[in-house]
Every structure is written in C-alpha cells, then in structure tokens.
C-alpha positions as CSV (number, residue, x, y, z in Angstrom):
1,X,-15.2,5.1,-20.1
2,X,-12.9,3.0,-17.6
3,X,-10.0,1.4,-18.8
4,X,-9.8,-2.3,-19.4
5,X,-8.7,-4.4,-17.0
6,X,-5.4,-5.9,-17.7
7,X,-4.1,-9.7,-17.5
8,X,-0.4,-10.4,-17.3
9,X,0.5,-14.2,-19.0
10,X,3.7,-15.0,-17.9
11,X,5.0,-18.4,-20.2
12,X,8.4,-19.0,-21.8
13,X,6.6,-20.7,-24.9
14,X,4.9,-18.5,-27.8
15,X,2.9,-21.1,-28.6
16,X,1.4,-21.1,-25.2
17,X,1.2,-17.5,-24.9
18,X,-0.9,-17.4,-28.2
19,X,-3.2,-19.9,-27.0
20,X,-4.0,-18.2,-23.6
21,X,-5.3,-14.6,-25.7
22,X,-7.0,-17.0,-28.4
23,X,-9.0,-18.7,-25.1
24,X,-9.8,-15.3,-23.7
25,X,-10.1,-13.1,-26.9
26,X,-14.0,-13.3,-26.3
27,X,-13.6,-11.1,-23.0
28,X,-13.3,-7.6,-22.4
29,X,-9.9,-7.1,-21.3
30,X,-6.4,-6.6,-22.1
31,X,-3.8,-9.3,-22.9
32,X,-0.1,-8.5,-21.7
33,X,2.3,-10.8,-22.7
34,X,5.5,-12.0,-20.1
35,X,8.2,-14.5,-21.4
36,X,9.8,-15.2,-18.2
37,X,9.5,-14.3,-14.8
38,X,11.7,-11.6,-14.5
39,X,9.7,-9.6,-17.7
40,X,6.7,-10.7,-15.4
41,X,8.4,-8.6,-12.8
42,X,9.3,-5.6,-14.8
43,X,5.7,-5.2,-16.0
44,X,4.2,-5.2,-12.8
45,X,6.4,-2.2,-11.7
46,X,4.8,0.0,-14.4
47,X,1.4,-1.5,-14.7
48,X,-1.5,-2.4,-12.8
49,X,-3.4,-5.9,-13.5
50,X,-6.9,-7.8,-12.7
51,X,-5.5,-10.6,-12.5
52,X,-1.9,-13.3,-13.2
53,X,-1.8,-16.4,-15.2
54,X,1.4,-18.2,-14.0
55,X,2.9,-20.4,-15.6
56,X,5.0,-23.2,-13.2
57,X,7.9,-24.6,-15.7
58,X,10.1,-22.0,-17.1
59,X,13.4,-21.4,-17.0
60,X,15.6,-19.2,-14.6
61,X,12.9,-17.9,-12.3
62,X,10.3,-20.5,-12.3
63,X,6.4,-19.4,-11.1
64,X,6.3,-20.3,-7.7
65,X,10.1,-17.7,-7.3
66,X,8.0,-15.5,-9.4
67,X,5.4,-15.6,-7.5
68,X,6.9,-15.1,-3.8
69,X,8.8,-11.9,-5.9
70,X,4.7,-10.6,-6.6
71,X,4.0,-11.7,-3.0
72,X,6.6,-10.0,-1.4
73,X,5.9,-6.1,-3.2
74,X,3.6,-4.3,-1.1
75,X,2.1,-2.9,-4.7
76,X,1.4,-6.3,-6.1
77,X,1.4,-8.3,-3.5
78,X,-2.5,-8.5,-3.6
79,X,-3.2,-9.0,-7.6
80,X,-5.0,-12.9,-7.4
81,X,-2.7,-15.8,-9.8
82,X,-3.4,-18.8,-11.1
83,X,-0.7,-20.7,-11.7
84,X,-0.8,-23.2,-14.9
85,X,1.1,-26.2,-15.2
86,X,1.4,-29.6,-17.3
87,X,-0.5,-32.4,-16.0
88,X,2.6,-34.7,-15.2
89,X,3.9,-32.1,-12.9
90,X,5.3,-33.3,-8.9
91,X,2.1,-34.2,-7.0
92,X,3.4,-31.2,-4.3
93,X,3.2,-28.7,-6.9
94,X,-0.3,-27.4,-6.4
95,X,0.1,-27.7,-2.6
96,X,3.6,-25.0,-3.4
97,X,1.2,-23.3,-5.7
98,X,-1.2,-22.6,-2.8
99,X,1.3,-21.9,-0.5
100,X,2.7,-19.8,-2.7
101,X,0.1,-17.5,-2.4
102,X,-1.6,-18.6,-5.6
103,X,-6.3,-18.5,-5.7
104,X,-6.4,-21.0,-8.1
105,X,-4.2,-23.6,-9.6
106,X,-4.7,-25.0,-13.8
107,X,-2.7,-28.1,-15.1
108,X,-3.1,-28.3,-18.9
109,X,-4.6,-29.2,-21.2
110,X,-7.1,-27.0,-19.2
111,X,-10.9,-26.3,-20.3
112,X,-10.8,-23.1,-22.7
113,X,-14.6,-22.9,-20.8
114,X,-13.4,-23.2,-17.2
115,X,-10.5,-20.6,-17.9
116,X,-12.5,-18.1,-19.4
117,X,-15.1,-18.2,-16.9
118,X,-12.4,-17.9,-13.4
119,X,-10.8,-15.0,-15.3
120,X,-13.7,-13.1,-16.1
121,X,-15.2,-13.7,-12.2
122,X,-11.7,-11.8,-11.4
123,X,-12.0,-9.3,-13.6
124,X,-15.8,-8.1,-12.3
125,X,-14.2,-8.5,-9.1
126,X,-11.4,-6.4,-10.2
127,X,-13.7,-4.2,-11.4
128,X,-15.8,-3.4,-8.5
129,X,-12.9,-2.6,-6.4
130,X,-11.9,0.1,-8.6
131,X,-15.3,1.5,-8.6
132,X,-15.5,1.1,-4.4
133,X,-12.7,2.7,-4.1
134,X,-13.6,5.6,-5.9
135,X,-16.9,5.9,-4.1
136,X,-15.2,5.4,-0.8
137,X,-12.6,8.6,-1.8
138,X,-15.6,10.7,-2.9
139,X,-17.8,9.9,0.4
140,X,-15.0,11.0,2.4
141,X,-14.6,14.2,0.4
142,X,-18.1,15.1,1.1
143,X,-18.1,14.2,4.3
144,X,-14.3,16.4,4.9
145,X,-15.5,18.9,3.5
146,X,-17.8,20.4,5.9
147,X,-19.8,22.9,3.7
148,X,-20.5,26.2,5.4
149,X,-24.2,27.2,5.4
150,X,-25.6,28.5,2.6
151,X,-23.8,25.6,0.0
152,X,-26.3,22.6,1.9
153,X,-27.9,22.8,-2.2
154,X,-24.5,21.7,-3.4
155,X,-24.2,18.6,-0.7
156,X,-27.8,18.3,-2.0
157,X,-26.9,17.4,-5.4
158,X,-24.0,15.4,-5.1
159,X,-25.7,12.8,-2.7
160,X,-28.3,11.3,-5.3
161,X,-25.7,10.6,-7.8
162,X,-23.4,9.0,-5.0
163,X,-26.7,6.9,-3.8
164,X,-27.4,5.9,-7.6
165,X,-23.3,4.9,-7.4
166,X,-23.8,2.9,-4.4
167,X,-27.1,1.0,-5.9
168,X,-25.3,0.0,-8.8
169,X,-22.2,-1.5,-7.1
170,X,-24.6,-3.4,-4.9
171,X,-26.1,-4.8,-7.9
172,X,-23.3,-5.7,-9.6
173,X,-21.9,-7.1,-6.6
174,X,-25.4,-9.6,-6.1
175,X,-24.6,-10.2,-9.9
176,X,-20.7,-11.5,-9.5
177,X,-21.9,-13.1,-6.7
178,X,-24.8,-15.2,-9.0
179,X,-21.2,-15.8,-11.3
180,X,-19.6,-17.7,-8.4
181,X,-21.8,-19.7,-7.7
182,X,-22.5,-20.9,-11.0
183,X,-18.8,-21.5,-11.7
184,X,-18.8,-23.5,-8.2
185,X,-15.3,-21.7,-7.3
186,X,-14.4,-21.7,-4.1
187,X,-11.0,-19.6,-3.7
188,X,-14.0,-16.4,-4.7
189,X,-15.4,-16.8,-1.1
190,X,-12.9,-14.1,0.7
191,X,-12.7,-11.8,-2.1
192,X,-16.4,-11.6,-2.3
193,X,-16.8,-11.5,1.2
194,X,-14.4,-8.3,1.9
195,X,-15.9,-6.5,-0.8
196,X,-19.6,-7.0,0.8
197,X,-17.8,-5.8,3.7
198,X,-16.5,-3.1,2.2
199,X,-19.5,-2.1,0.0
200,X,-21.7,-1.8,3.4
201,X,-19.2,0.1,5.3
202,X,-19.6,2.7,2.5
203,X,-23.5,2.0,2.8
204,X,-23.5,2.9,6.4
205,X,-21.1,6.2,5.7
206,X,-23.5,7.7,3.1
207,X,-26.9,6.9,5.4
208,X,-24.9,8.6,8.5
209,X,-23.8,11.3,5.6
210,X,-27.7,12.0,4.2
C-alpha cells in the first residue's frame, strides 16, 4: 500500500495549527506541523509533501521569504502552496502571494468546505504523479532491456499488467479532472494539463512497446 501523502502547515499559532488538521482530519493524508518558516524549511529537506499551507503573518521569516526559500530549492521548488492569511491583510498581498510562486491564495476565516476540497484535488494530483512516474521508470526498463530471443514470454507478461496500470491512471486522471471542475478552480488547469501530457506520452511508448 502507498504511503500517504503528506501536508506541511506552516503557522506560528497552535491554535491555528489545530484548526487546519481538525478541517482536514476527514481526508486521507498526513498532517505535518511547522511553527515558523525556518522549521518549514528544515522539514522539507528530509521529507517529501503533496502539497504547503502557508501561512503570510509570522514572525522572522514571513510566508512569502518562506516561500521564495521553497521556490528557489531545485527539490521543492515544484511542491503547489497556498498561502493563508487574515482578511485585513495589505490589498498587494495576494498579488505577492502569486508572484511568489503561490497556486492558490486563502484569507481567513476560510470555508472548512472550500479548503478541504483544494487540498484533496492536490493530493489526487499528487498522487497520480507518483504513480506516472513509476509507470514511466518501468516502460523504459522494458523497453532498455532488449530481451534476447527466447525470453519474448517474459516481455509477454509484464505488458498486460503495465496496460491495466496505464488504464487506471487514465481513469483516475478523467476522475480528478470531474473534481476540478466541480470545485471551479482554476490555478488546477496547468497541473492537469502536464499530467494528460505526460500520461499520453507514456500511452504512445507502450503502443510503440506492444
């Protein structure tokens, strides 16, 4: 069974911090807590995450340093935030947020609903990228591998379950796809459209392949 994805919540207030995993207790993934940005930091050295909640207003390192830190690391620079702030916050700060390199921006209070629902688009998303990428690294070890004559029974049998792998991830994606839509969320429209991309490229491998 995979591992659950893991979300970082980065917020200087325990009260906060509690809220957040109350709101997304319901969802199959894994809560890790940050109380500043530079803990935020530290744990993205030694961990990989789905997704960041951000908060803007903290001490020291506020999000948007936080987030250029993220931003900047070629091993994290591609994990989606969403930064969360107070609703008196500067009008400019969801324009920084953005530019930033943030995919969503929150201000609080925030709909538990409307939360739950981005984060768990990100996860399947998250989700499918693992899975991709491990059907991409097993299509090229079949097709590397070059199998002398006589072992064409073992190429045989690996293809159907690599073409039942494929199938699913298509389905799945046609199902996230359904998700985004329904949560009417446009910063999904480029990661769903590089995983398509990516998803037929690996189509049109394994049809050359079989």
């Amino acid at each position: 069974m995979p591992d659950r994805a893991k979300i970082l919540l980065v917020d200087d207030r325990e009260e906060n911090l509690i809220a957040l995993e109350a709101i997304l207790s319901s969802l199959d993934i894994v809560p890790v807590r940050a109380r500043s940005g530079e803990e935020a930091l530290k744990a993205l050295l030694s961990t990989e995450f789905a997704l960041i909640l951000l908060d803007v207003r903290m001490p020291g390192m506020d999000g948007f340093e936080t987030a250029a830190h993220i931003k900047r690391r070629e091993r994290t620079r591609n994990i989606p935030i969403i930064f969360l702030t107070v609703v008196d916050s500067a009008p400019d700060y969801a324009f920084r947020g953005y530019a930033a390199g943030a995919v969503d921006y929150l201000t609080k209070p925030f709909d538990p609903w409307v939360l739950r629902a981005k984060v768990s688009v990100f996860v399947e998303l998250y989700t499918m990228n693992r899975r991709m990428t491990e059907q991409a690294a097993l299509l090229r070890e079949r097709v590397a591998a070059e199998l002398p004559p006589g072992e064409e029974g073992e190429q045989a049998s690996i293809l159907p379950e690599l073409s039942r792998r494929l199938t699913a991830a298509e389905d799945e994606l046609g199902r996230v796809r359904d998700l985004a839509r329904k949560s009417n969320d446009s910063s999904l429209t480029g990661p769903l459209t590089d995983l398509a991309e990516r998803l037929a490229h690996l189509r049109a491998g394994f049809d050359a392949l079989s």
